[in-house]
DSSP file (Angstrom, degrees, kcal/mol; ACC not computed):
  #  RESIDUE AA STRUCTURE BP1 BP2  ACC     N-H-->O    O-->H-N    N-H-->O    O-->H-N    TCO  KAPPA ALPHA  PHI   PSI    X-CA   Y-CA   Z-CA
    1    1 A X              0   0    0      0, 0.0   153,-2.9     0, 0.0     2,-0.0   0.000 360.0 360.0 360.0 139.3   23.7   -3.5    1.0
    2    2 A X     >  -     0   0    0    151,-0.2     4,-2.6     1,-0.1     5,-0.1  -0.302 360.0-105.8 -84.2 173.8   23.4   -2.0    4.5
    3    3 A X  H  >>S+     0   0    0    149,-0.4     4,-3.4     1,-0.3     5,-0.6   0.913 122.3  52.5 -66.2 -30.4   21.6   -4.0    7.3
    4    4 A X  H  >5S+     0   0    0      1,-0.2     4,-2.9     2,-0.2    -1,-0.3   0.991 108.1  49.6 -78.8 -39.3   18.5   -1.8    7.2
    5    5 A X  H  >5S+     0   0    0      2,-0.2     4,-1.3     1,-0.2     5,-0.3   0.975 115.4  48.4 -45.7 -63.4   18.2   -2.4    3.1
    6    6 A X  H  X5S+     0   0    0     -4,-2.6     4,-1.2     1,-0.2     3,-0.5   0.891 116.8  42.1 -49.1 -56.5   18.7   -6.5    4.2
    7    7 A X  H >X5S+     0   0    0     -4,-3.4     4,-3.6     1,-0.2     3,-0.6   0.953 110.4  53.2 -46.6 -57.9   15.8   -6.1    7.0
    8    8 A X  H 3<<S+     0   0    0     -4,-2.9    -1,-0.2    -5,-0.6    -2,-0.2   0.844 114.5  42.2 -63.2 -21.5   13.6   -4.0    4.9
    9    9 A X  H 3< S+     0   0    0     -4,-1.3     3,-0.2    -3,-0.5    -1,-0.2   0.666 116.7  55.1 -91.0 -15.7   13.8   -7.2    1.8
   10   10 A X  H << S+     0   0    0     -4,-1.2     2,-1.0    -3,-0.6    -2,-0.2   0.953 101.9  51.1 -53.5 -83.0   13.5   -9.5    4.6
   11   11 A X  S  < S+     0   0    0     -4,-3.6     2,-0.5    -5,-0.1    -1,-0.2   0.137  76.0 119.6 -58.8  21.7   10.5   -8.2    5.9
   12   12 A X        -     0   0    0     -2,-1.0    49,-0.1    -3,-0.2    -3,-0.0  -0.750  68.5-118.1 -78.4 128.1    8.6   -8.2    2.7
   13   13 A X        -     0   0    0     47,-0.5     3,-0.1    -2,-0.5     4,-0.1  -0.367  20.1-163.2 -53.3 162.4    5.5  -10.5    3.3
   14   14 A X        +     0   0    0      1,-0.3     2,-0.3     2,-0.0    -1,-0.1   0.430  66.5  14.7-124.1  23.1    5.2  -13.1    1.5
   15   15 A X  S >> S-     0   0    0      1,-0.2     3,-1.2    45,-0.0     4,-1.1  -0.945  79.0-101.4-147.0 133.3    1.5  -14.1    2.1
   16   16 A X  H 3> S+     0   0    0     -2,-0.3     4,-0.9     1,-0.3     3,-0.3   0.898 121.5  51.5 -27.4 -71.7   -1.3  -12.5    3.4
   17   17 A X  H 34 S+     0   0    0      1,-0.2    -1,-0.3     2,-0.2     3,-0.2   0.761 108.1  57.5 -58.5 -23.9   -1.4  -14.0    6.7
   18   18 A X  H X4 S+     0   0    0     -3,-1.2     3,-3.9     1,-0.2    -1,-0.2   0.997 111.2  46.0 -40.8 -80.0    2.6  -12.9    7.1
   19   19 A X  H 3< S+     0   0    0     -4,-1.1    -2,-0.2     1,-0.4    -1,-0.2   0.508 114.0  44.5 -69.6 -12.0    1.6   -9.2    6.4
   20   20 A X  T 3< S+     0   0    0     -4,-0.9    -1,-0.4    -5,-0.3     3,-0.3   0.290  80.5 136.8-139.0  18.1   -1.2   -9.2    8.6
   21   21 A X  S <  S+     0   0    0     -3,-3.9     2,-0.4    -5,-0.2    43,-0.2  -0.315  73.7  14.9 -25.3 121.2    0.6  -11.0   11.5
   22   22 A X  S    S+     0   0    0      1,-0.3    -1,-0.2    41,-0.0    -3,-0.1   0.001  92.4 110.2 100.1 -55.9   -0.3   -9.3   14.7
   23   23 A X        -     0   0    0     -2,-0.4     2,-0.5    -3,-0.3    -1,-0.3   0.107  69.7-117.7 -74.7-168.7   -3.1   -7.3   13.9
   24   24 A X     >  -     0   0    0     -3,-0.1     4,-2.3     1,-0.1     5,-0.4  -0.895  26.9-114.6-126.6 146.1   -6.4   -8.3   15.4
   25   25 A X  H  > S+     0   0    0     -2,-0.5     4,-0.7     1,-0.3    15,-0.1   0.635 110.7  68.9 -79.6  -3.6   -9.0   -9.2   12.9
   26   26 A X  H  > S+     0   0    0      2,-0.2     4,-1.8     3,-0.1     5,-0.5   0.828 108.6  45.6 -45.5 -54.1  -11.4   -6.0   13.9
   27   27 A X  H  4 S+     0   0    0     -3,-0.3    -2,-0.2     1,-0.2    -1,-0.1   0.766 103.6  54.9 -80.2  -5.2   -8.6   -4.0   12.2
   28   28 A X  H  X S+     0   0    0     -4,-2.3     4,-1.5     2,-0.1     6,-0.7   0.629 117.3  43.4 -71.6 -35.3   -8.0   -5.9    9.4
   29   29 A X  H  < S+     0   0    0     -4,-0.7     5,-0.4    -5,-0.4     4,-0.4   0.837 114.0  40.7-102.8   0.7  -11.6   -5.3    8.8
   30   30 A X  T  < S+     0   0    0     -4,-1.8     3,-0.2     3,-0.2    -1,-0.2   0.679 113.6  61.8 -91.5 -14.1  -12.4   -1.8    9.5
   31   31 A X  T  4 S+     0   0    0     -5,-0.5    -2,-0.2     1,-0.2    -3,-0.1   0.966 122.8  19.3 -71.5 -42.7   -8.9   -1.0    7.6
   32   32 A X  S  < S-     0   0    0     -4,-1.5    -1,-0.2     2,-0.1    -2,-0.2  -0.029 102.9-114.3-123.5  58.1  -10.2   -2.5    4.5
   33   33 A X        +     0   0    0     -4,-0.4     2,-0.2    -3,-0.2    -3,-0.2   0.486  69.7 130.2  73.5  45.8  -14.1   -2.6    4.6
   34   34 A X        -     0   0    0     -6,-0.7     2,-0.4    -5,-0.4    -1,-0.2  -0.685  63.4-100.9-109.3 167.8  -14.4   -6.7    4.7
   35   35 A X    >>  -     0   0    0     -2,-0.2     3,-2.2     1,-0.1     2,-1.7  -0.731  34.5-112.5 -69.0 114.0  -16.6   -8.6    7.1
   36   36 A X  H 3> S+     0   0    0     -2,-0.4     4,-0.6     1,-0.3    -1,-0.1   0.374 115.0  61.7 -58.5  18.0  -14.8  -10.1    9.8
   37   37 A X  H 3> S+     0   0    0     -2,-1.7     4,-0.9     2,-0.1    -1,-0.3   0.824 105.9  49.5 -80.7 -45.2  -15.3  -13.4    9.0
   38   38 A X  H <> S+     0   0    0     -3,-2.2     4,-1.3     2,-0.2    -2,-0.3   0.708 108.7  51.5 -81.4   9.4  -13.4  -12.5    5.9
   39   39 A X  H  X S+     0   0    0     -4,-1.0     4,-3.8     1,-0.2     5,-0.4   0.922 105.9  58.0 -53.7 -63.4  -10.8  -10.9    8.2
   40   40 A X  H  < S+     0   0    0     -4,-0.6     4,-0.4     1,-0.2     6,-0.2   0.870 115.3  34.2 -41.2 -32.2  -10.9  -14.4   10.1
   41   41 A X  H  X>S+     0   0    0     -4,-0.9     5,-2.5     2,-0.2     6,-1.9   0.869 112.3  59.5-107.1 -30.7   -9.9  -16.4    6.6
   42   42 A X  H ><5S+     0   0    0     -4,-1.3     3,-1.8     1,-0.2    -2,-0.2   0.996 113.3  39.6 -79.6 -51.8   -7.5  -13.5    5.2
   43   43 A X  T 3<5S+     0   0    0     -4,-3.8    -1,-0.2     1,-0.3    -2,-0.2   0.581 114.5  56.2 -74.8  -1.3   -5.2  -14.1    8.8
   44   44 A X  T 345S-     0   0    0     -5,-0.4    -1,-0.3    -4,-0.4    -2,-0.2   0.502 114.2-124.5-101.2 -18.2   -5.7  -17.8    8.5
   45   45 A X  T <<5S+     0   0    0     -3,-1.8    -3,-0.2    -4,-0.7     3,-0.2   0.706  79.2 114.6  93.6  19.1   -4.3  -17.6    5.3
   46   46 A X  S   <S+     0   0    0     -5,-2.5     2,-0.3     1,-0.3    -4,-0.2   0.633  70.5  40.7 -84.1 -29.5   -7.5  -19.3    3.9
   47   47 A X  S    S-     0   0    0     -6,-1.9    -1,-0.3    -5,-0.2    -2,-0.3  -0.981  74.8-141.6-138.4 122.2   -8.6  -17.1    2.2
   48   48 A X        -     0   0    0     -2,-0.3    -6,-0.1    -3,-0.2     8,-0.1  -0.552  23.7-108.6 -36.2 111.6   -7.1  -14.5   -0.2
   49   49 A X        -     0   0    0     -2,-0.2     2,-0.5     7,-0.1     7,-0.1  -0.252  33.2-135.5 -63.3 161.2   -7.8  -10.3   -1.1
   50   50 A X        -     0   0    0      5,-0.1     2,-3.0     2,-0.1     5,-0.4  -0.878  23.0-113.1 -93.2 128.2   -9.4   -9.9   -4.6
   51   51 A X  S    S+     0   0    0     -2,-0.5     2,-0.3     4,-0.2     3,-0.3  -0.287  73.8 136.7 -43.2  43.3   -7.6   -6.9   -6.6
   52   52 A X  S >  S-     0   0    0     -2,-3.0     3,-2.4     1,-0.2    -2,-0.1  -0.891  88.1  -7.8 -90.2 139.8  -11.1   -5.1   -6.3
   53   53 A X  T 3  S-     0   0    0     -2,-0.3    -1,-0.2     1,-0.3    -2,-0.1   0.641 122.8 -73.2  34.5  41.0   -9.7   -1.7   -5.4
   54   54 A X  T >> S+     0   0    0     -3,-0.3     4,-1.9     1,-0.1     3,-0.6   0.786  82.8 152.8  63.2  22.9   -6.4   -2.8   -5.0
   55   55 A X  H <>  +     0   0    0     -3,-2.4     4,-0.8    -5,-0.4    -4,-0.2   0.448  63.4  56.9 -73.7   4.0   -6.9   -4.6   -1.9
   56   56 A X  H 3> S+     0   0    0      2,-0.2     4,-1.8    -7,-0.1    -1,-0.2   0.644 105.0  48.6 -91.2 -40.8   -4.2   -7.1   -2.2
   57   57 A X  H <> S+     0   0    0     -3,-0.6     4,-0.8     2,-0.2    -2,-0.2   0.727 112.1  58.3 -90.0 -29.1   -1.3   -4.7   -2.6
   58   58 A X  H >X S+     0   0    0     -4,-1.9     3,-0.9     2,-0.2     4,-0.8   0.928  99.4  54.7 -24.1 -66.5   -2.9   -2.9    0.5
   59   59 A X  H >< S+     0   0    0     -4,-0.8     3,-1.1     1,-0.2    -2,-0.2   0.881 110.4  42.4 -60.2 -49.1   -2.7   -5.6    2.5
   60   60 A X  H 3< S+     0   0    0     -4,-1.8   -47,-0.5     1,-0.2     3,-0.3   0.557 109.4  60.2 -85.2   7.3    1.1   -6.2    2.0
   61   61 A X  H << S+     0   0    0     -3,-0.9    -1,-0.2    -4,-0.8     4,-0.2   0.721 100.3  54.0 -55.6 -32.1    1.7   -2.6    2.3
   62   62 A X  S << S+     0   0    0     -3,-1.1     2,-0.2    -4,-0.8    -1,-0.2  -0.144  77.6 119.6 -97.7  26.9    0.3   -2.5    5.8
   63   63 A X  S    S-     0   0    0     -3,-0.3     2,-1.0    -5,-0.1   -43,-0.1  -0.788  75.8-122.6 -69.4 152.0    2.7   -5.4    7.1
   64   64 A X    >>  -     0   0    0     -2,-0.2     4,-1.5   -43,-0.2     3,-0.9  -0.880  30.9-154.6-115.1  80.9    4.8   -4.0   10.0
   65   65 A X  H 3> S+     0   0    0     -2,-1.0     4,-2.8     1,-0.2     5,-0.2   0.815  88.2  56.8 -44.5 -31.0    8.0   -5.0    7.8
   66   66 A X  H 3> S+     0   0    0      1,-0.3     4,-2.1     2,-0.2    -1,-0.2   0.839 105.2  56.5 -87.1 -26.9   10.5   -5.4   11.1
   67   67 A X  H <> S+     0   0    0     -3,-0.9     4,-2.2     2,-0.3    -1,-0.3   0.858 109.7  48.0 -60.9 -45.6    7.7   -8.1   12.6
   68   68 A X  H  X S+     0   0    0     -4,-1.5     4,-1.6     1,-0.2    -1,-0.2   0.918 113.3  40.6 -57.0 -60.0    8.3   -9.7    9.7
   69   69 A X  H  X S+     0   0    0     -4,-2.8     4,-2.2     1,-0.2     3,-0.4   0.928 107.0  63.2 -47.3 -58.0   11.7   -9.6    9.8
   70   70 A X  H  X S+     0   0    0     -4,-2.1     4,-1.6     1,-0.3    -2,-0.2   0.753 106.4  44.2 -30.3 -53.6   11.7  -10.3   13.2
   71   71 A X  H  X S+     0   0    0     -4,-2.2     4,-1.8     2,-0.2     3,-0.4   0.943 112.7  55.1 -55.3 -50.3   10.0  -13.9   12.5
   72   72 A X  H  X S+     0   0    0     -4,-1.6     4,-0.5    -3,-0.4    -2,-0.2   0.808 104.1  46.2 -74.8 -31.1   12.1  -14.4   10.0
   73   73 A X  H >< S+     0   0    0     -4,-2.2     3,-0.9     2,-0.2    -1,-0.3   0.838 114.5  51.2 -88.4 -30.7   15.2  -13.9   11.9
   74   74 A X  H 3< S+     0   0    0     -4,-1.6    -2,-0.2    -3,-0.4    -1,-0.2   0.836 107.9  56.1 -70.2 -24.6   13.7  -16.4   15.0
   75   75 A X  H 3< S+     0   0    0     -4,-1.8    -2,-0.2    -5,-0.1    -1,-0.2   0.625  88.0 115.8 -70.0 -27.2   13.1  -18.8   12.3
   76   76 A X    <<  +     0   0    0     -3,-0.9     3,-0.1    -4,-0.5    40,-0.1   0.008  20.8 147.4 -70.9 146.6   16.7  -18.7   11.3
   77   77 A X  S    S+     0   0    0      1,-0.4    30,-0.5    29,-0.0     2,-0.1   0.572  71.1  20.1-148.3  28.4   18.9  -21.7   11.6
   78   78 A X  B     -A  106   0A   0     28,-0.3    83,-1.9    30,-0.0     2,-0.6  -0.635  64.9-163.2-174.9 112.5   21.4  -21.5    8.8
   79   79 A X  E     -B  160   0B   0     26,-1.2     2,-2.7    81,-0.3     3,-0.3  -0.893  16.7-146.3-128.6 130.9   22.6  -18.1    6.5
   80   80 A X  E     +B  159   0B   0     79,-1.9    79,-1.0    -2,-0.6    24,-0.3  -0.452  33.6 159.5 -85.4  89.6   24.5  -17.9    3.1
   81   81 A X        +     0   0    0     -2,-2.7     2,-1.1    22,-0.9    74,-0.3   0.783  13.5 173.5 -76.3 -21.1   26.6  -14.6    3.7
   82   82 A X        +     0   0    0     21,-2.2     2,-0.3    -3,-0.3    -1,-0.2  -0.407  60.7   7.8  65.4-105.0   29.2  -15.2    1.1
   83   83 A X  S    S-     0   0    0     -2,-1.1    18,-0.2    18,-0.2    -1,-0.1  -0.789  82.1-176.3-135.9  86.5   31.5  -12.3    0.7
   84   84 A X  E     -C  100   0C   0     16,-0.7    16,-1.5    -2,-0.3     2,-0.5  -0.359  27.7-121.2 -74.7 163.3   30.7   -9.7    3.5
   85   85 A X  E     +C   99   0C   0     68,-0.4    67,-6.1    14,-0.2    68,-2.0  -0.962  38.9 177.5-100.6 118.9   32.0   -6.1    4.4
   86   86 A X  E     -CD  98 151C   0     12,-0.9    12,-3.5    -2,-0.5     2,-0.3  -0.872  11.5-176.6-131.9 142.4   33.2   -6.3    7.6
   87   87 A X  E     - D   0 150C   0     63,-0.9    63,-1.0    -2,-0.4     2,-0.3  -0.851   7.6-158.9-132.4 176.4   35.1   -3.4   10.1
   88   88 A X        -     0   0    0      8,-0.4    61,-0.1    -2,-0.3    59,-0.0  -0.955  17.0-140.8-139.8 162.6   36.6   -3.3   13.3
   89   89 A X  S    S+     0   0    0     -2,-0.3     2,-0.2    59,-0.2     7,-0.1   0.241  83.7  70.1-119.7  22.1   37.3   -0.4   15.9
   90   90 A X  S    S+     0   0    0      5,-0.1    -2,-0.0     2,-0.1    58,-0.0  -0.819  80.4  26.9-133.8 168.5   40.5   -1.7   16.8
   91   91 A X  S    S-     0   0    0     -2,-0.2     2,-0.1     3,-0.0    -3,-0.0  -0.093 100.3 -17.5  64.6-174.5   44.3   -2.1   15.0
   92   92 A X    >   -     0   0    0      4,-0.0     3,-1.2    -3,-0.0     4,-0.2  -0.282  54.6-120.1 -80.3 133.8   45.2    0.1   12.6
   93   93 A X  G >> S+     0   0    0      1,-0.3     3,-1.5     2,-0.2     4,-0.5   0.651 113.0  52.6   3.6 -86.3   43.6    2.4   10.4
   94   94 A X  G >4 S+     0   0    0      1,-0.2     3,-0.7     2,-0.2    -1,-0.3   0.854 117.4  42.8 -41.8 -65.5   44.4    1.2    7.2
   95   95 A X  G <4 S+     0   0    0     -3,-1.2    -1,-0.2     1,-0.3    -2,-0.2   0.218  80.0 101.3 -80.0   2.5   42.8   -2.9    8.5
   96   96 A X  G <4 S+     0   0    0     -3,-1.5    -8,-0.4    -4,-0.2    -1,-0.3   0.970  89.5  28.4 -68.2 -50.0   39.7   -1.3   10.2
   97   97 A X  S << S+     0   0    0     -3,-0.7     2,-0.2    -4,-0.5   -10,-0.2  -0.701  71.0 129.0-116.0 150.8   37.4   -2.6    6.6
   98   98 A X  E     -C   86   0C   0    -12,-3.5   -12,-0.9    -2,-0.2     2,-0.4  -0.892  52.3 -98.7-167.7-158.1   38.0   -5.0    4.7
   99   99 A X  E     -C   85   0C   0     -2,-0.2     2,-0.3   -14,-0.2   -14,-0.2  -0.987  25.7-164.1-131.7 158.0   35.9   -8.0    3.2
  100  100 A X  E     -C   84   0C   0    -16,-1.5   -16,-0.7    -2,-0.4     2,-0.7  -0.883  28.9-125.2-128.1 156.2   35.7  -12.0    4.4
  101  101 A X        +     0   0    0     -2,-0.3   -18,-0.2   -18,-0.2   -19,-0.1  -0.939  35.1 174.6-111.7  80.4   34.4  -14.8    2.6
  102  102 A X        -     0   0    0     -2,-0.7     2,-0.4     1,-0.2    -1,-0.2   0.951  17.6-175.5 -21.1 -89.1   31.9  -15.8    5.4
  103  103 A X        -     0   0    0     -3,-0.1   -21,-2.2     2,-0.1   -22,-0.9  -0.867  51.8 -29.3 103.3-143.9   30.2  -18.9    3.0
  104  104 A X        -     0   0    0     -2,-0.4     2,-0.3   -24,-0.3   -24,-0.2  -0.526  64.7-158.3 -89.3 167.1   27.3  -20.6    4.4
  105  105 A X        -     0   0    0     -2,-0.2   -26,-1.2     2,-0.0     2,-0.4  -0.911   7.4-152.7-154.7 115.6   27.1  -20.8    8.2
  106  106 A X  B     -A   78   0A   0     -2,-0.3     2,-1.4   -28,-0.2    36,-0.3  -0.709  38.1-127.6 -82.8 128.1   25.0  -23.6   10.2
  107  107 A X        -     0   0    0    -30,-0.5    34,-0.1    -2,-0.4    31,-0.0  -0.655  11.0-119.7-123.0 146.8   24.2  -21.9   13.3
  108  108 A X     >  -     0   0    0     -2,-1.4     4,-1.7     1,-0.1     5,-0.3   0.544  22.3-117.1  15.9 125.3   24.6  -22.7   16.5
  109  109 A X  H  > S+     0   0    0      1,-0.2     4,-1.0     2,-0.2    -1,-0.1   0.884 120.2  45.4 -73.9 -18.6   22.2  -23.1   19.4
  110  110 A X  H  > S+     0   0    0      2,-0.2     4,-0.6     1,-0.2    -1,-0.2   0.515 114.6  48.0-100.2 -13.9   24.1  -20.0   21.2
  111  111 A X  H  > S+     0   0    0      2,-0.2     4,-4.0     1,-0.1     5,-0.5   0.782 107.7  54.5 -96.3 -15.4   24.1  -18.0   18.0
  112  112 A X  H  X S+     0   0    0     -4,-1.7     4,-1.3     1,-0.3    -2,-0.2   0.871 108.3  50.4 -84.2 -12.6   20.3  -18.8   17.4
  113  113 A X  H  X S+     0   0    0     -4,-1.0     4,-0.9    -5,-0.3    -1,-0.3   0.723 105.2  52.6 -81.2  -5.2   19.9  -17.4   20.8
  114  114 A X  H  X S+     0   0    0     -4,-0.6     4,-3.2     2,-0.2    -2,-0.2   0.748 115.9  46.6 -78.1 -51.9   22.1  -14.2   19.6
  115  115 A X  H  X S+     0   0    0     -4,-4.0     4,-4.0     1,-0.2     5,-0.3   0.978 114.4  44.5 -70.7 -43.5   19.2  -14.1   16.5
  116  116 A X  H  X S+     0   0    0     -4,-1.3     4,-0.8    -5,-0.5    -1,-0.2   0.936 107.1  52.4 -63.0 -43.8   16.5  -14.5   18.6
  117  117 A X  H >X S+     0   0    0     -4,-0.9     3,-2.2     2,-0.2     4,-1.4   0.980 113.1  55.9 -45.9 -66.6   17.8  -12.0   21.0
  118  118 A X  H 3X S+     0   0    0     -4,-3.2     4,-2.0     1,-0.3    -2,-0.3   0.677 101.5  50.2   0.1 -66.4   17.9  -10.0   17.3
  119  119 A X  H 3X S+     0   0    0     -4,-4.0     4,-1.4     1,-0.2    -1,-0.3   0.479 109.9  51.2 -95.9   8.6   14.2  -10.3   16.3
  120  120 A X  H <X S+     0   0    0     -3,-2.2     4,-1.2    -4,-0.8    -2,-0.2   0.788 113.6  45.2 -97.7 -10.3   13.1   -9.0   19.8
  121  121 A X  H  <>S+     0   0    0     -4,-1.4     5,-2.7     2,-0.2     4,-0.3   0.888 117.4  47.8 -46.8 -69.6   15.6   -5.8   19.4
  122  122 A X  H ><5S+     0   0    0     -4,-2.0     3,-3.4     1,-0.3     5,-0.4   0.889 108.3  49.7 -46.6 -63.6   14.3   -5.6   16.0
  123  123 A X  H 3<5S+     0   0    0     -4,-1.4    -1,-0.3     1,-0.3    -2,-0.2   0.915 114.0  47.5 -42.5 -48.7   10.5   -5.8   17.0
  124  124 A X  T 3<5S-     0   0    0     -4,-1.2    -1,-0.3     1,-0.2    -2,-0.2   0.486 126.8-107.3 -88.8  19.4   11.0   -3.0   19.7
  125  125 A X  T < 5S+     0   0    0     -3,-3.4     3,-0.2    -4,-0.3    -1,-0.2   0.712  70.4 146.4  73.8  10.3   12.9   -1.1   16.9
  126  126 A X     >< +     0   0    0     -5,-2.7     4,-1.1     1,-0.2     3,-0.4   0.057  14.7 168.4 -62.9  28.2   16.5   -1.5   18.1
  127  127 A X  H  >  +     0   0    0     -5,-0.4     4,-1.9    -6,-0.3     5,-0.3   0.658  65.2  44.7   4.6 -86.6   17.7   -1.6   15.0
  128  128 A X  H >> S+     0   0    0      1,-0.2     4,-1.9    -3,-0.2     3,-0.6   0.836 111.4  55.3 -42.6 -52.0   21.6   -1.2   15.8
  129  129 A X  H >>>S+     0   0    0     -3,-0.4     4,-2.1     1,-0.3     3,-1.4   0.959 109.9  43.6 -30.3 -75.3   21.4   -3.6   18.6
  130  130 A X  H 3X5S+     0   0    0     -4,-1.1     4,-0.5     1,-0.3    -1,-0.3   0.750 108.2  55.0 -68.1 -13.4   19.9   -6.3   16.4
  131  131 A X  H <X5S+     0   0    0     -4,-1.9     4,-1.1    -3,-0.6    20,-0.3   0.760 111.9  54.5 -84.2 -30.3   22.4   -5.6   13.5
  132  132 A X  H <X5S+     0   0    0     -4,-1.9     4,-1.8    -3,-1.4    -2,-0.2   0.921 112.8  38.2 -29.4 -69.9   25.0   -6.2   16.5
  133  133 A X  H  X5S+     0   0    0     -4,-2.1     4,-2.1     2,-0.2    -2,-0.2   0.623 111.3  56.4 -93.6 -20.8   23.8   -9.2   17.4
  134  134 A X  H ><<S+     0   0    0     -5,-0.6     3,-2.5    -4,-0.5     5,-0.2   0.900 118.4  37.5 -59.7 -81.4   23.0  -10.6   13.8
  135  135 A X  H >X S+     0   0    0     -4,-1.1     4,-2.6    -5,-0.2     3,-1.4   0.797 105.8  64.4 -35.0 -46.7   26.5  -10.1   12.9
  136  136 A X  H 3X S+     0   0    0     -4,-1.8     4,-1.2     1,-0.2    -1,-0.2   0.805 111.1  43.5 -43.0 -39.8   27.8  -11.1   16.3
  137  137 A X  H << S+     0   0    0     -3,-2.5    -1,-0.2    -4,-2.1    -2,-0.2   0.259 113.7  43.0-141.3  60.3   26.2  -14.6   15.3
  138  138 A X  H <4 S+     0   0    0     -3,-1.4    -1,-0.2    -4,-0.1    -2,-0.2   0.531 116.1  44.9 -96.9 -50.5   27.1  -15.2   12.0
  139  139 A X  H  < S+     0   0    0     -4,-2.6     2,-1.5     1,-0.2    -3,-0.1   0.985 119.6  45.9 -64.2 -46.8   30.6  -14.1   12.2
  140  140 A X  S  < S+     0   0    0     -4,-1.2     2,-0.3    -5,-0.4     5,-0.3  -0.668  88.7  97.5 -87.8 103.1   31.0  -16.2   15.7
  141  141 A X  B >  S+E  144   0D   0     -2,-1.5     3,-3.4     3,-0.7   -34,-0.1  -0.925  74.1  22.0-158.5-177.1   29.4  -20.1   15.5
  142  142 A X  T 3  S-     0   0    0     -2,-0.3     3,-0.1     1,-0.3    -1,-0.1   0.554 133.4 -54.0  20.2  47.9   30.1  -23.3   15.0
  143  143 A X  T 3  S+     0   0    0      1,-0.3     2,-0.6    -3,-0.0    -1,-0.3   0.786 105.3 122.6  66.4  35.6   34.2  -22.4   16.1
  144  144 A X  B <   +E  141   0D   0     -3,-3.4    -3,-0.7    -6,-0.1     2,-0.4  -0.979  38.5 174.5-120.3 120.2   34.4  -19.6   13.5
  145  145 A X        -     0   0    0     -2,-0.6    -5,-0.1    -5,-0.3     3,-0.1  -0.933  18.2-175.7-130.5 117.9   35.4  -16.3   15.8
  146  146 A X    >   -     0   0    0     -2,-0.4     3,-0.7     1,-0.2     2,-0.3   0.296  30.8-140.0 -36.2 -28.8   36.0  -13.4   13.7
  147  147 A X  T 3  S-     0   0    0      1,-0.2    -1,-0.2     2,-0.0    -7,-0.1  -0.536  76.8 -14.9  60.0-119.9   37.2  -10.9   17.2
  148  148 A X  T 3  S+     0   0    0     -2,-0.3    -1,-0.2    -3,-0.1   -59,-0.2   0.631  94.9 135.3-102.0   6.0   35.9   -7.9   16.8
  149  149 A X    <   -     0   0    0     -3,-0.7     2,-0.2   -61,-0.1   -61,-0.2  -0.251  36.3-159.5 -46.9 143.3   34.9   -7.8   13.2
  150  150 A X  E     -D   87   0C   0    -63,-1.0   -63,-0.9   -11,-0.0     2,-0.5  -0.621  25.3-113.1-117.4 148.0   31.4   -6.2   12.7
  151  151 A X  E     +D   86   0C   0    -20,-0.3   -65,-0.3   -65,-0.2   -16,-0.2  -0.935  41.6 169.5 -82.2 116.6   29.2   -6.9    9.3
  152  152 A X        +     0   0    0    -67,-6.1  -149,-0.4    -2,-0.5     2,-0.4   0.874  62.9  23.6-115.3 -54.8   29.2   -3.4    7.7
  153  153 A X        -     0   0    0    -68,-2.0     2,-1.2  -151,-0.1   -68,-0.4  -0.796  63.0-148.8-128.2 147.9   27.8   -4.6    4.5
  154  154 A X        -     0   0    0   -153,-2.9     4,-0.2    -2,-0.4   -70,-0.1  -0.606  24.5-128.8-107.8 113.0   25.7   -7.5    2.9
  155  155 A X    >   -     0   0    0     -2,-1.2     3,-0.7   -74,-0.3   -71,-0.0   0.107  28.4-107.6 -62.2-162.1   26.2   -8.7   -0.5
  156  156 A X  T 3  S+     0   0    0      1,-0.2    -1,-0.2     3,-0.0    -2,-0.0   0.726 114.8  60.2 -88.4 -34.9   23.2   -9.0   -2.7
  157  157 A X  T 3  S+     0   0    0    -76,-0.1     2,-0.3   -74,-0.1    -1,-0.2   0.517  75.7 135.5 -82.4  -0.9   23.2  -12.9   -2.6
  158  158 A X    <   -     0   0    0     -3,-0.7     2,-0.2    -4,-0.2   -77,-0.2  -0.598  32.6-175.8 -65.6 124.5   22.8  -12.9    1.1
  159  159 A X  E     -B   80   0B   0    -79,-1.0   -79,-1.9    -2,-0.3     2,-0.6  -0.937  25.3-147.6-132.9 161.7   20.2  -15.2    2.2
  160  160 A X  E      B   79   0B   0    -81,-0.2   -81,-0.3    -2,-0.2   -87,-0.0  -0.828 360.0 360.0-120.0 110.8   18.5  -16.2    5.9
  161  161 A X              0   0    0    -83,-1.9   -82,-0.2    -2,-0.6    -1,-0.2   0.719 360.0 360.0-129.9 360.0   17.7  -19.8    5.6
């Protein structure tokens, strides 16, 4: 799975108050007609939408998945890559892709500043950048340097922990 497929399953909310991170409770309540008190309880996570008119599946439609992500990816402090696809833009042809058995990876305080770096690329919609630096500090931590291997693909079983 490519990085933007990873981001986009990432960024799924997984609570109201996730999904409605960010927004200001005047637009949570003009967006879907509640009183802003219940705006106040739905971003406090207090309170729940009712499936009257589908308002619940609203609400986690309107999360701004890369925010999501974005938390998720400052939050990180450990990831189980497994068996990535990884390339390089240097040596020979034939050895630019290939796969490594990554495994779990504790990381670092200099790679969680590489992820952090990450989810504020991400928020401002750098994508590439932050798929850069994501890879950059998986591949390199805890005395694991990779060189110039990139993460080109993410297996299914990849998880952000």
């Amino acid at each position: 799975m490519k990085f933007r497929s990873m981001i986009s399953q990432v960024g799924k909310p997984v609570s109201t108050a996730e999904a409605l991170t960010g927004r200001s409770t005047r637009w949570i309540a003009k967006k879907f007609g509640v009183s802003i008190r219940t705006a106040q309880r739905w971003k406090a996570g207090t309170q729940q939408p009712t499936e009257k008119g589908g308002r619940r599946a609203k609400v986690a439609k309107s999360a701004d998945r890369l925010k999501v992500a974005a938390k998720v990816l400052r939050e990180t402090r450990a990831v189980n890559a497994g068996r990535v696809g990884v390339k390089s833009d240097t040596g020979r042809a034939a050895a630019r892709e290939g796969t490594r058995n990554v495994g779990l990876v504790q990381l670092d305080d200099s790679a969680r500043d590489r992820m952090a770096q990450a989810a504020d690329a991400l928020a401002a919609g750098d994508v590439e950048r932050a798929e850069d630096l994501v890879s950059d500090a998986i591949l390199n931590t805890g005395g694991r340097n990779y060189g110039p291997l990139q993460i080109s693909d993410y297996p299914p079983g990849f998880h952000l922990i």
